[in-house]
C-alpha positions in Angstrom: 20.2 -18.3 -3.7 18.7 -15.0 -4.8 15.0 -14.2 -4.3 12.5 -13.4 -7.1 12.2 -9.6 -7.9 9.0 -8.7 -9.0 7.8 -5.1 -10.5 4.7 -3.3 -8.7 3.2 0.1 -9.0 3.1 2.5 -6.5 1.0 5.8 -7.5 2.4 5.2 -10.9 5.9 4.6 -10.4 7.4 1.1 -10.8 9.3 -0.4 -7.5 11.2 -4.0 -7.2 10.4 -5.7 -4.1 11.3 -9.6 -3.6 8.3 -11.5 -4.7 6.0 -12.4 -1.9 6.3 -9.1 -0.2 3.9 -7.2 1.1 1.8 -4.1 -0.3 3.7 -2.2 2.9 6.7 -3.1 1.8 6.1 -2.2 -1.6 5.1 1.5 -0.3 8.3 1.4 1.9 10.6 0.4 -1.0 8.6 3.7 -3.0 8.6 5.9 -0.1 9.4 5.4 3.4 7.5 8.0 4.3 4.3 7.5 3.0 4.5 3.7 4.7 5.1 5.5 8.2 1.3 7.3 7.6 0.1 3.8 6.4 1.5 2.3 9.3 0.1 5.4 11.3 -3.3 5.2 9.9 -3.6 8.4 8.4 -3.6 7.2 4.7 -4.8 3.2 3.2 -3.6 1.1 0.8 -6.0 1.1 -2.4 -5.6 -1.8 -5.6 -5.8 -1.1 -8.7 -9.9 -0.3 -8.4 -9.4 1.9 -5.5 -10.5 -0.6 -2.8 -8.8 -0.7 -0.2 -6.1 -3.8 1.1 -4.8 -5.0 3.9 -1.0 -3.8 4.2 -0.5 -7.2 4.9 -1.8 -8.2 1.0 1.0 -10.1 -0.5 2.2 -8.7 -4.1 2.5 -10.3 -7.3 4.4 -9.0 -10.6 2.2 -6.1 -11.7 0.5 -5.4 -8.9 -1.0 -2.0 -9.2 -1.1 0.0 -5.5 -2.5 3.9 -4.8 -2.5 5.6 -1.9 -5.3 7.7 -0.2 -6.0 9.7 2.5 -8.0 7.6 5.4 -10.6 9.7 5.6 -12.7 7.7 8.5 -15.5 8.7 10.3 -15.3 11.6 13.1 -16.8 11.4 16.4 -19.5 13.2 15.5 -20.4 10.4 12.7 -20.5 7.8 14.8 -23.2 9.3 17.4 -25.8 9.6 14.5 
């Protein structure tokens, strides 16, 4: 038995990824790269609004995924 392929978009750019999988693995199957800093923590996940997702977010066909920068808050910030 063959699992369900479903198309999502990744900065533009159309990826297969078995339905059910997550927005991670979506970036992985688009750039492995660009997951490690997800995974990392130095860029997030947006949708399709630019809010951001849990990586964990499970995809459906069309699902519509940019990524950012994760900009925080500094130390400095935080002590205000």
């Amino acid at each position: 038995m063959t699992s369900r392929m479903v198309r999502v978009f990744v900065n533009g750019s159309g990826v297969d990824v078995p339905a059910g999988s997550a927005a991670l693995d979506a970036v992985q199957a688009w750039n492995g790269d660009a997951a490690g800093e997800v995974a990392a923590g130095t860029r997030l996940i947006t949708d399709s609004r630019g809010l951001p997702i849990d990586a964990k977010t499970p995809m459906s066909a069309g699902s519509i995924l940019r990524l950012i920068a994760n900009r925080g808050t500094s130390a400095a910030d935080s002590e205000q």
